[in-house]
C-alpha positions in Angstrom: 2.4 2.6 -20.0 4.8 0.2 -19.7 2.1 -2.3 -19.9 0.7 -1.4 -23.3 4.8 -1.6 -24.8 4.9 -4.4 -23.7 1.4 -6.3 -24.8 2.4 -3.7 -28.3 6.0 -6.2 -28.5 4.5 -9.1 -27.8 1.9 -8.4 -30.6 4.3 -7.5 -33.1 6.3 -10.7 -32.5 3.7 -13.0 -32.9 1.8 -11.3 -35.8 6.2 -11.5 -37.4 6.3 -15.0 -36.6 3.0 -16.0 -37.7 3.6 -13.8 -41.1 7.2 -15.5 -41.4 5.4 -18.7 -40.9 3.3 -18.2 -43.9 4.8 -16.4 -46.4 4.7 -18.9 -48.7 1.2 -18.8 -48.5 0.4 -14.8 -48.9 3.3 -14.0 -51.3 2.2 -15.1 -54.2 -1.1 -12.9 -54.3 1.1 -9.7 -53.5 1.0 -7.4 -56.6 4.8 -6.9 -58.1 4.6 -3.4 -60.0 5.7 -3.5 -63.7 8.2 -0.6 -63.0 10.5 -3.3 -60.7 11.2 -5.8 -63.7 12.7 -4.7 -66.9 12.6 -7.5 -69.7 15.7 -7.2 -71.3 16.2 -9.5 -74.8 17.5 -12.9 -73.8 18.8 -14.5 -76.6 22.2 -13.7 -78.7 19.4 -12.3 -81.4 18.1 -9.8 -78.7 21.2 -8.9 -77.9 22.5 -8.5 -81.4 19.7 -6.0 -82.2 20.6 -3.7 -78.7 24.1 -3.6 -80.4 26.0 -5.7 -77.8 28.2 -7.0 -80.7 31.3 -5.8 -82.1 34.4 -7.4 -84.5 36.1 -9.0 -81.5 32.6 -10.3 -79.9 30.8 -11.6 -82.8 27.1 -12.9 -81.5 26.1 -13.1 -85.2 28.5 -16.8 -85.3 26.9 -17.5 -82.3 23.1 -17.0 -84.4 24.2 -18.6 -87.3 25.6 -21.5 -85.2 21.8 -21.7 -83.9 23.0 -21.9 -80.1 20.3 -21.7 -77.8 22.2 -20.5 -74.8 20.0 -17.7 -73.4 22.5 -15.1 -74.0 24.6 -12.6 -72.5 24.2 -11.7 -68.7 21.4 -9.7 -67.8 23.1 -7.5 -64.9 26.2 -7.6 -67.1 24.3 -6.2 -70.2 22.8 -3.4 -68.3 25.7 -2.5 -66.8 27.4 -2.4 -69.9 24.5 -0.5 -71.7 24.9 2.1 -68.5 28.7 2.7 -69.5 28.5 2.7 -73.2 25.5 5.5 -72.7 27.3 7.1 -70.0 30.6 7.2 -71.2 30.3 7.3 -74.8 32.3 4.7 -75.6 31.8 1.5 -77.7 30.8 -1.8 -77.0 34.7 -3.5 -76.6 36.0 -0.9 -74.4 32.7 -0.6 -72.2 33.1 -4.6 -72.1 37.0 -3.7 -70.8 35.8 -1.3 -68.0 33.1 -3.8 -66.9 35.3 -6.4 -66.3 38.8 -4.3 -65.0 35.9 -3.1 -62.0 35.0 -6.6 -61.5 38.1 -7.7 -61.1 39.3 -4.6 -58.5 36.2 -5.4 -56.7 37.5 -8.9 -56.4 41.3 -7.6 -55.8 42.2 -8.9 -59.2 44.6 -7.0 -61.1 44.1 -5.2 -64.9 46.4 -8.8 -66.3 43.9 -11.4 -64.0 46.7 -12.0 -61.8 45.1 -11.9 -57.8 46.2 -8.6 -55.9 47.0 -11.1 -52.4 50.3 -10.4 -50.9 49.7 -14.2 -49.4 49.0 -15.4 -53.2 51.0 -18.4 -54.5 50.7 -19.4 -58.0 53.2 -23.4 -58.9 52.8 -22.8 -62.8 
């Protein structure tokens, strides 16, 4: 018994190493299902027609300006859309809770100041 866990091991570390080896090779014919990837609009003009605009974040300036920066973040934007639908609130304040929970996950206070006892700030 202990013979075939073994000769199993051994098998399952080569055929690893030898698939590690290669990926590069067999990855790209692996099938990616549609449901994994969700194209979200990645321009300021996609973004203007999902409604991620508002008085104090004007995208339409940014249109009329003709920048052709890609556009707001994509894990950012679906985040956002997540708390607006979730929460009921508006663009501007789900923009506010977005970025007060990135800051506490980053121990970064409400005002942007750093949460570190050890913090020193010369202004």
């Amino acid at each position: 018994m202990t013979y075939f866990f073994y000769a199993l091991l051994f098998t399952v570390i080569i055929s690893g190493t030898a698939l590690y080896l290669t990926r590069s090779r067999w990855m790209p014919m692996l099938p990616v299902p549609d449901y994994i990837y969700h194209r979200l609009p990645s321009s300021f003009t996609g973004d203007l027609e999902a409604g991620l605009t508002s008085s104090q974040f004007d995208i339409a300036a940014n249109i009329a300006d003709g920048d052709t920066r890609a556009g707001l973040d994509q894990r950012a934007k679906q985040e956002v859309r997540k708390i607006m639908k979730n929460r009921k609130v508006g663009f501007d304040e789900a923009r506010r809770i977005y970025t007060e929970s990135r800051f506490a996950k980053n121990n970064i206070g409400p005002d942007g100041r750093p949460r570190d006892p050890k913090f020193v700030s010369f202004s």
